[in-house]
N, C-alpha and C positions, 0 to 999 in steps of 0.2 A: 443755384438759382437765387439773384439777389429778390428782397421783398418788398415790393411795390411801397413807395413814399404816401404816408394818408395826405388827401387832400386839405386844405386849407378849409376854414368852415367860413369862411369867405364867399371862398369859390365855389363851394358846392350851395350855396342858399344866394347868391347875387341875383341868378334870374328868375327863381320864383318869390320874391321878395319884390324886383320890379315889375313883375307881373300881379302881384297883389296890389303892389302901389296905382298902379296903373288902372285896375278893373274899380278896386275903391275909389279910387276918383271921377272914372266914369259912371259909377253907379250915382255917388254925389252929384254929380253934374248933370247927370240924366234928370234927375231929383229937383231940381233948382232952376235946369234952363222949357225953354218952351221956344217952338219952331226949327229951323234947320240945324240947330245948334243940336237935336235932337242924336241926329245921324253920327252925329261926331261920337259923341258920349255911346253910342249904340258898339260904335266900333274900339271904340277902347276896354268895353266891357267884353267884347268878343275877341277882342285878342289874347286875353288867357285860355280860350278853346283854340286858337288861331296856332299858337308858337308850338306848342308839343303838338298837331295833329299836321306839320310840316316839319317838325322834327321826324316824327317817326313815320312820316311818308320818308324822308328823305334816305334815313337809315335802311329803306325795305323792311321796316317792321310793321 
């Protein structure tokens, strides 16, 4: 049985690294803007619950 190649450290931190990126900015932005700009920044900060809870819908986990 050959043994599984380790992944890249790369690969395995690129989307929770853009996911941080992502929420920190919305959280920033949330911080700084006022009015509909509001909803924007709301939804970027929700996207770090958003991407793994349709990941692991998608898997049937």
């Amino acid at each position: 049985m050959k043994k599984a190649k380790p992944l890249p450290l790369r690969r395995i931190f690129l989307i929770p690294a853009l996911l941080f990126a992502i929420s920190l900015g919305g959280l920033i932005w949330a911080l700084l803007v006022d009015g509909p700009q509001d909803v924007l920044a709301a939804l970027a900060v929700g996207l770090c619950l958003l991407v793994p809870a349709l990941y692991a819908f998608r898997r049937g986990g």
